[in-house]
N, CA, C and O atoms as a CHARMM CRD file, in Angstrom:
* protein
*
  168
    1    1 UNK  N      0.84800  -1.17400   0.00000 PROA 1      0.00000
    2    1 UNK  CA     0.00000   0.00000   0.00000 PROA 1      0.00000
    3    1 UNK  C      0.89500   1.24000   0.00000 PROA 1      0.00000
    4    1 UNK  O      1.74700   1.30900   0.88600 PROA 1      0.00000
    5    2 UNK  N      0.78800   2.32500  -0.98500 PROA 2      0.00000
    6    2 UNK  CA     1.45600   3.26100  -1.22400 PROA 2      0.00000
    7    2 UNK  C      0.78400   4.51600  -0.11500 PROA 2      0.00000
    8    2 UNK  O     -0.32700   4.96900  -0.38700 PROA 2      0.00000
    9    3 UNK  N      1.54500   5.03200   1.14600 PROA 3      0.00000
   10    3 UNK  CA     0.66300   6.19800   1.81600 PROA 3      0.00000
   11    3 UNK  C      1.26300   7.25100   1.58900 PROA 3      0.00000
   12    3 UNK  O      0.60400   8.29000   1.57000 PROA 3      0.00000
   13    4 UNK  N      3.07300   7.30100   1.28600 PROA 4      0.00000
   14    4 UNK  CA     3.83000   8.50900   1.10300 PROA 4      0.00000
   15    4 UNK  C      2.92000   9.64800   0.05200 PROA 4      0.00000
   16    4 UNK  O      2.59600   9.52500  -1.13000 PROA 4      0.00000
   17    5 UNK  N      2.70400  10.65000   0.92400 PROA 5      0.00000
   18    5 UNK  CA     1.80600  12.20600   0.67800 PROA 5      0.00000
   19    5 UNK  C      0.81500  11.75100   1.02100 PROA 5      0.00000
   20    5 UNK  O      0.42900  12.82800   1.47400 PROA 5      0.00000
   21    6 UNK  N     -0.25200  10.89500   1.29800 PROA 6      0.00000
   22    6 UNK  CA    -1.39900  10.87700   1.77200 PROA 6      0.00000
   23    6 UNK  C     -1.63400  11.45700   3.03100 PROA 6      0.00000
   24    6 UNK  O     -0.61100  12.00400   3.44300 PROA 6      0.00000
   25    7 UNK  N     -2.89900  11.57800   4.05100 PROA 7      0.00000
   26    7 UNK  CA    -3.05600  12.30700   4.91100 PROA 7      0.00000
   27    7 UNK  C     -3.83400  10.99000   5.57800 PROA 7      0.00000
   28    7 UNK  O     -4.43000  10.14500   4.90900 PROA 7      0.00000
   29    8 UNK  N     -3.71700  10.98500   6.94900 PROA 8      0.00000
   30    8 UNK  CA    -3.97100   9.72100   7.51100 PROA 8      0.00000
   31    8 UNK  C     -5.10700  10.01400   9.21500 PROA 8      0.00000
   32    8 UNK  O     -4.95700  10.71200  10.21800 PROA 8      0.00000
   33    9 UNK  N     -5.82800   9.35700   8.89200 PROA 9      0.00000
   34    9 UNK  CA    -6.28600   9.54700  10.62200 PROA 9      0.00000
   35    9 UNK  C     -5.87400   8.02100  11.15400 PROA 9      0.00000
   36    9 UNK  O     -5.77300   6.93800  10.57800 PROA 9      0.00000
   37   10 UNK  N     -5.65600   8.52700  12.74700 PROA 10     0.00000
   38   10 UNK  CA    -5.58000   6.99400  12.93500 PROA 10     0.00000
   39   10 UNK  C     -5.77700   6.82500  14.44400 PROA 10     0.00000
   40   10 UNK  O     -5.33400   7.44100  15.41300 PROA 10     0.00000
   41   11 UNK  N     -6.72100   5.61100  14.28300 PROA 11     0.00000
   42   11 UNK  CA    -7.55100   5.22300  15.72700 PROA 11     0.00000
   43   11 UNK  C     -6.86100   4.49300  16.30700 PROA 11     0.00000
   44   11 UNK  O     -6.20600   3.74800  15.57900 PROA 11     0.00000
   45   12 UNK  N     -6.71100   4.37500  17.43100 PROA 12     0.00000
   46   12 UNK  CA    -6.29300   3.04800  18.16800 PROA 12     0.00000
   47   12 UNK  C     -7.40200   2.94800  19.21900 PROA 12     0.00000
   48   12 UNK  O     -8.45500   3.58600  19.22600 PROA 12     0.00000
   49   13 UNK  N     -6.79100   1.61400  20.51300 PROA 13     0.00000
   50   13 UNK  CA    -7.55100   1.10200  21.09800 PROA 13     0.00000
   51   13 UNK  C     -6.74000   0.70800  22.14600 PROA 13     0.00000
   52   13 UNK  O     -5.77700  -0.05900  22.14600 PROA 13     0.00000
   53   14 UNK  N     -7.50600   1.63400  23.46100 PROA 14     0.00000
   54   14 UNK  CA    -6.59800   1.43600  24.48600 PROA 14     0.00000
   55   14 UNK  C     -5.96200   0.16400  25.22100 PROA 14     0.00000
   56   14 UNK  O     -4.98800   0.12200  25.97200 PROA 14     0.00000
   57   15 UNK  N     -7.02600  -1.13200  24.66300 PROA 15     0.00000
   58   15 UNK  CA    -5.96200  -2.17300  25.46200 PROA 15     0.00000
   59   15 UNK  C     -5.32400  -3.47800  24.39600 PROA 15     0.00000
   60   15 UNK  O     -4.74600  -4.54600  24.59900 PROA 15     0.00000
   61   16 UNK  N     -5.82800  -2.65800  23.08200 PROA 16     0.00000
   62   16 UNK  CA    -5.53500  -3.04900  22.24700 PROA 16     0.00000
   63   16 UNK  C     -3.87000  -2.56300  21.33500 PROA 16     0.00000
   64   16 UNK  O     -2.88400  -3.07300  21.86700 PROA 16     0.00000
   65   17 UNK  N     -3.64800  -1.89400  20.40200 PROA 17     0.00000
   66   17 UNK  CA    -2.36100  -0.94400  19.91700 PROA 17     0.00000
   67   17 UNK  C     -3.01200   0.38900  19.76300 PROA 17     0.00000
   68   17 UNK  O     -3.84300   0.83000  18.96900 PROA 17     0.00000
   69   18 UNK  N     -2.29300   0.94300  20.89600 PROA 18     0.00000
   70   18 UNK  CA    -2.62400   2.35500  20.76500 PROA 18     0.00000
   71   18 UNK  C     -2.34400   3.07800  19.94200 PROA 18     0.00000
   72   18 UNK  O     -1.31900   2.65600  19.40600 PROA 18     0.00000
   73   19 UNK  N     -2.93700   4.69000  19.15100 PROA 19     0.00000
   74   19 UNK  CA    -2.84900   5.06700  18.59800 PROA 19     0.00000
   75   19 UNK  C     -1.32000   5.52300  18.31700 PROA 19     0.00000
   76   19 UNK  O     -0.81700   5.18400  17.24600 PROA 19     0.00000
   77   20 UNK  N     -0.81500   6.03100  18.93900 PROA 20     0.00000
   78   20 UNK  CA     0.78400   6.44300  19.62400 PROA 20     0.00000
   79   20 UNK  C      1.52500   5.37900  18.59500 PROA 20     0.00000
   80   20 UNK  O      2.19100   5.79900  17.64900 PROA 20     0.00000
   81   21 UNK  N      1.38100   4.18500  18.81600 PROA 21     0.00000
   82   21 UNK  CA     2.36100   3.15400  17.90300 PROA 21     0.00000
   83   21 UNK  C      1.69900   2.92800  16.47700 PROA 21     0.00000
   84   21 UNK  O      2.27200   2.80000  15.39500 PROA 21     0.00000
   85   22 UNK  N      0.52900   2.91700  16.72200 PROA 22     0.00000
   86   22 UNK  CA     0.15700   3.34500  14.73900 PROA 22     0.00000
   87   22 UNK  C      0.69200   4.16800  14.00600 PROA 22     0.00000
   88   22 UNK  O      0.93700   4.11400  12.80100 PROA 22     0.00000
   89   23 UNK  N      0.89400   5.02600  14.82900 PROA 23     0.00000
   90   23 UNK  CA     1.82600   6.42000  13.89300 PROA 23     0.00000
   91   23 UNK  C      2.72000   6.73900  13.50600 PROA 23     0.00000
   92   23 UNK  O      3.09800   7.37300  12.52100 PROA 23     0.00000
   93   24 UNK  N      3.35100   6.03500  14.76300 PROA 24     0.00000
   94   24 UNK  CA     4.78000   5.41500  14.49600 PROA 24     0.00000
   95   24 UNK  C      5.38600   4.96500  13.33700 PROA 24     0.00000
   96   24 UNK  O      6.42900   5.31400  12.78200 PROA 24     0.00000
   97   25 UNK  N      4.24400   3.82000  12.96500 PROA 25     0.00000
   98   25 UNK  CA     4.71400   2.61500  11.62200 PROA 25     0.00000
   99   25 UNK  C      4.36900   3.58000  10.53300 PROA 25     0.00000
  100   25 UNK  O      5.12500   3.55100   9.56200 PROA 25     0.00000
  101   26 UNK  N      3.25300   4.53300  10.49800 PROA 26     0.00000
  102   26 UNK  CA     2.61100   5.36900   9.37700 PROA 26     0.00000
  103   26 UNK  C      3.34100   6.47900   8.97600 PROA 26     0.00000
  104   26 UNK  O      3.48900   6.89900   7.82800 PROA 26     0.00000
  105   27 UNK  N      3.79800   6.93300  10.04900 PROA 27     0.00000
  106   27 UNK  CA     5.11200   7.61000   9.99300 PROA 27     0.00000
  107   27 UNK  C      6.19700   7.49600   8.68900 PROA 27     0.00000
  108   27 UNK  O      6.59100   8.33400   7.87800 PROA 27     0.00000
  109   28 UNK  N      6.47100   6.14700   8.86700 PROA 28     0.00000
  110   28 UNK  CA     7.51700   5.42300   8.79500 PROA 28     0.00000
  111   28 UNK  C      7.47200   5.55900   6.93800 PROA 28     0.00000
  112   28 UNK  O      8.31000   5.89200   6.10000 PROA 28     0.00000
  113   29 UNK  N      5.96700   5.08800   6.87100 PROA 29     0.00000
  114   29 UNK  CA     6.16500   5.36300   5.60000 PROA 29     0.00000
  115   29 UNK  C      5.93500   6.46200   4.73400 PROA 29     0.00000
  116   29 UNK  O      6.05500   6.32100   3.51700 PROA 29     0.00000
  117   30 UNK  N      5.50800   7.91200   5.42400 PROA 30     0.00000
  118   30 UNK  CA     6.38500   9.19400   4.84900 PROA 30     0.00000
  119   30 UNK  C      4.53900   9.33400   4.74200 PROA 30     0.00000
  120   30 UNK  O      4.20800   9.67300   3.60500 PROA 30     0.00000
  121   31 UNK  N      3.80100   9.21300   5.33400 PROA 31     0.00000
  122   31 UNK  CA     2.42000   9.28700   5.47300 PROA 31     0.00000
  123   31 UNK  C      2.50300  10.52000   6.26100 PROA 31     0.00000
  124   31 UNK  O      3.39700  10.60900   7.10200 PROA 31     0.00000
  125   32 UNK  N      1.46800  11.72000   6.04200 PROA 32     0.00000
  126   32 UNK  CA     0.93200  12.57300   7.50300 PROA 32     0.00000
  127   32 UNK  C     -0.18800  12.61000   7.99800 PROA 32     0.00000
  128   32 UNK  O     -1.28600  12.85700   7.50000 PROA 32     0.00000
  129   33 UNK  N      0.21100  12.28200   9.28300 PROA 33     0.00000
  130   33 UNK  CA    -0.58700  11.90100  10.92700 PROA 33     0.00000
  131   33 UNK  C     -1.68100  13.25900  10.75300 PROA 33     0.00000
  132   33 UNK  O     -1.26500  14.38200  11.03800 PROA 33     0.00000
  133   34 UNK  N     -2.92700  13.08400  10.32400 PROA 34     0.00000
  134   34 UNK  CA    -3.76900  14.47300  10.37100 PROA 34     0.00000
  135   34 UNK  C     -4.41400  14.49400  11.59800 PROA 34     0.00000
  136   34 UNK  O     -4.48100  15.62200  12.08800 PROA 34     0.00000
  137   35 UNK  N     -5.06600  13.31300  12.45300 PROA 35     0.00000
  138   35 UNK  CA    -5.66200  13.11000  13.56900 PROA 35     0.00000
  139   35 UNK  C     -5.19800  11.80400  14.64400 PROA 35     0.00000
  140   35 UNK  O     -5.31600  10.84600  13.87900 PROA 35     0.00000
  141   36 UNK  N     -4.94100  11.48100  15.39400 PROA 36     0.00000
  142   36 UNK  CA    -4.48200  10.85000  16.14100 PROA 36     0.00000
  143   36 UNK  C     -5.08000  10.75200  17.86800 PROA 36     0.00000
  144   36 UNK  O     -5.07900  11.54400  18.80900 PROA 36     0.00000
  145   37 UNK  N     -5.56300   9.32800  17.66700 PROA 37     0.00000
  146   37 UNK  CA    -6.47900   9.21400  19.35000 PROA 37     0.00000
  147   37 UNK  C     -6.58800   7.85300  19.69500 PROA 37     0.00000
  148   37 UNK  O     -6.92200   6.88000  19.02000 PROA 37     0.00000
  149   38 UNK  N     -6.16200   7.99200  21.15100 PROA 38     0.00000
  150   38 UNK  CA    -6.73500   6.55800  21.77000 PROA 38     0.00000
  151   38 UNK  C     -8.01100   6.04500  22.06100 PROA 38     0.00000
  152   38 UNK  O     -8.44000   6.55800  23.09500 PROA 38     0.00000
  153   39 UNK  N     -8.76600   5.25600  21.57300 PROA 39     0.00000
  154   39 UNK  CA   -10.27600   5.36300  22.41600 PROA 39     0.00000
  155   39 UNK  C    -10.44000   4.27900  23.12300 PROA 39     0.00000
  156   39 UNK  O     -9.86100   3.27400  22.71100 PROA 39     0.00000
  157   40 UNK  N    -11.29200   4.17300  24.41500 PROA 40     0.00000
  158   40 UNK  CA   -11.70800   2.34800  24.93700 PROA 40     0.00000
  159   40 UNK  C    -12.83300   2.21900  24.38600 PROA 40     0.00000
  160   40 UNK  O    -13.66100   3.12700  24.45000 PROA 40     0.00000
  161   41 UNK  N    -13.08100   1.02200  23.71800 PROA 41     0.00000
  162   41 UNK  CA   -14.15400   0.61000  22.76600 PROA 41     0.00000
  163   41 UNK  C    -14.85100  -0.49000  24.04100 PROA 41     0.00000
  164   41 UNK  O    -14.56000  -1.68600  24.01600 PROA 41     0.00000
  165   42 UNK  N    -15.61200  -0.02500  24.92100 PROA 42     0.00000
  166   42 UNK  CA   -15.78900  -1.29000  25.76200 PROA 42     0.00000
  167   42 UNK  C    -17.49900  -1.41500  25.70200 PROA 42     0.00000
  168   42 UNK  O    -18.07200  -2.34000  26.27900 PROA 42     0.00000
């Protein structure tokens, strides 16, 4: 999947992978982080 220049939101799940380390990897591939949040889905 090609994300370099795309614009990205990204959810996580608090006891699941938090958002924090999604962004990380999305990061990684030259993607930008537009929204970023942990939620508990319980």
């Amino acid at each position: 999947m090609q994300l370099k220049g795309k614009k990205v939101f990204v959810l996580g799940e608090r006891d699941g992978v938090q958002a924090q380390a999604i962004a990380e990897c999305i990061k990684a591939t030259g993607a930008e982080i537009v929204y970023m949040d942990t939620q508990c889905f319980v």
